[in-house]
N, C-alpha and C positions, 0 to 999 in steps of 0.2 A: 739237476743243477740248482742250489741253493738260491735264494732271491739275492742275495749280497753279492754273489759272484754272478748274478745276470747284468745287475746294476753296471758292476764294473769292468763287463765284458759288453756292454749294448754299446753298439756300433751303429745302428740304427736312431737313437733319441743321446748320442753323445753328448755328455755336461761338460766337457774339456773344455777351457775356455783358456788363451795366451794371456798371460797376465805377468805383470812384473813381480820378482821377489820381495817386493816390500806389499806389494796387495795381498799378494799370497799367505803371509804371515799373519797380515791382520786379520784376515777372512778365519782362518785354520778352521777351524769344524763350527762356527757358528752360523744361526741359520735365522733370517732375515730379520728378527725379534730381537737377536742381538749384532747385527752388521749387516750395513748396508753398502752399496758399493760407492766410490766417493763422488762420481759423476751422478749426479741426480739425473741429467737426459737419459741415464742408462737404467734407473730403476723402472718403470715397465717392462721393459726388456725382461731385464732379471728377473722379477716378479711373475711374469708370464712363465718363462721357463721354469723358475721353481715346481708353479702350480701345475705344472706339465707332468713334470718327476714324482710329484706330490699322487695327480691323478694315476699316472700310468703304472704304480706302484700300489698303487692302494693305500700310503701311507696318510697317518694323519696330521696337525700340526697343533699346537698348542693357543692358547687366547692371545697369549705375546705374537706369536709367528704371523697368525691370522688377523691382528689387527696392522702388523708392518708392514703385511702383502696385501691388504685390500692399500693402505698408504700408496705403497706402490700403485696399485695400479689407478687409484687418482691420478697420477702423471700422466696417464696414458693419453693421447688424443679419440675422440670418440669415432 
């Protein structure tokens, strides 16, 4: 099985997340360097999980992505 169809077959570390059709549209393939999501209480969160997908993939992320996701996780409480 190809990594792109594990991604979108892992039932295990699932990224699905409910959301309305208007966040959805803003989001569309952008990745945290360019959208963030509009509740700031919720960027940790997000940011956590990204680096999640990020690690358990082995992918990597760009100077932009990487400086929007350490941002995020300043929100975090320690």
């Amino acid at each position: 099985m190809n990594e792109r169809r594990a991604f979108a077959n892992d039932l295990f570390r699932s990224q699905l997340i409910a959301v309305s059709a208007g966040s959805n549209r803003a989001k569309g393939d952008k990745d945290p360097g360019n959208w963030k999501p509009p509740l700031e209480s919720y960027h940790c969160t997000y940011g956590r999980a990204w680096i999640s997908v990020k690690s358990d993939y082995n992918l990597t992320a760009n100077q932009t992505e990487a400086d929007a996701l350490s941002q995020m996780l300043d929100t975090c409480d320690s």
